[in-house]
C-alpha positions in Angstrom: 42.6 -45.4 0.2 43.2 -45.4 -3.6 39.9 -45.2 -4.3 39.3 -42.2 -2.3 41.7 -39.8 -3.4 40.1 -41.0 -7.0 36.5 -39.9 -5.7 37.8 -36.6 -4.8 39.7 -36.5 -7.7 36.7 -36.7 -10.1 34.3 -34.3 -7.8 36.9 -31.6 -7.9 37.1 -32.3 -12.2 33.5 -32.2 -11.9 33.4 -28.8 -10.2 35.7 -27.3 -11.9 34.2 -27.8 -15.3 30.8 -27.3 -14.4 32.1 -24.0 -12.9 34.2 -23.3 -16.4 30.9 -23.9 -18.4 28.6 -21.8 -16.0 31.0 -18.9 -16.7 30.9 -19.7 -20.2 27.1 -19.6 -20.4 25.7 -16.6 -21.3 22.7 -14.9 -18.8 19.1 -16.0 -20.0 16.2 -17.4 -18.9 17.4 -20.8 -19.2 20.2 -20.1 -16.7 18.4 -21.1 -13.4 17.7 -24.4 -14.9 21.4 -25.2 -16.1 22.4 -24.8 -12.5 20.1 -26.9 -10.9 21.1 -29.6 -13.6 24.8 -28.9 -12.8 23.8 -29.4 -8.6 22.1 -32.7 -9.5 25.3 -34.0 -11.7 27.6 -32.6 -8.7 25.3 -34.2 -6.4 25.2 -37.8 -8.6 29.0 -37.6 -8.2 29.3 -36.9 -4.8 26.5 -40.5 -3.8 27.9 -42.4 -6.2 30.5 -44.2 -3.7 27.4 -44.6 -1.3 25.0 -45.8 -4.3 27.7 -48.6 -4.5 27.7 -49.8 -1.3 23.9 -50.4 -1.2 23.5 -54.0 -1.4 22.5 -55.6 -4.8 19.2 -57.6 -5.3 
């Protein structure tokens, strides 16, 4: 159960900084592609429990 509330512990970190440096960035052409990075980190964070399961070969 531990390990769970850690999980959601780090995704909501995760969020909340990515959210802090989003606001931080200033508008440009660049800005689409910083927020498709920050969905595939929140995204990493969010499968990583599953990616652990997975059997290892």
């Amino acid at each position: 159960m531990g390990e769970i509330f850690t999980w959601a512990g780090d995704v909501f970190v995760i969020i909340i900084s990515l959210a802090f440096f989003q606001i931080l960035i200033p508008s440009s052409n660049l800005t689409k592609y910083l927020k498709f990075i920050f969905s595939l980190v929140i995204l990493a964070v969010i499968l990583d429990p599953l990616i652990n399961l997975l059997p290892a070969e």
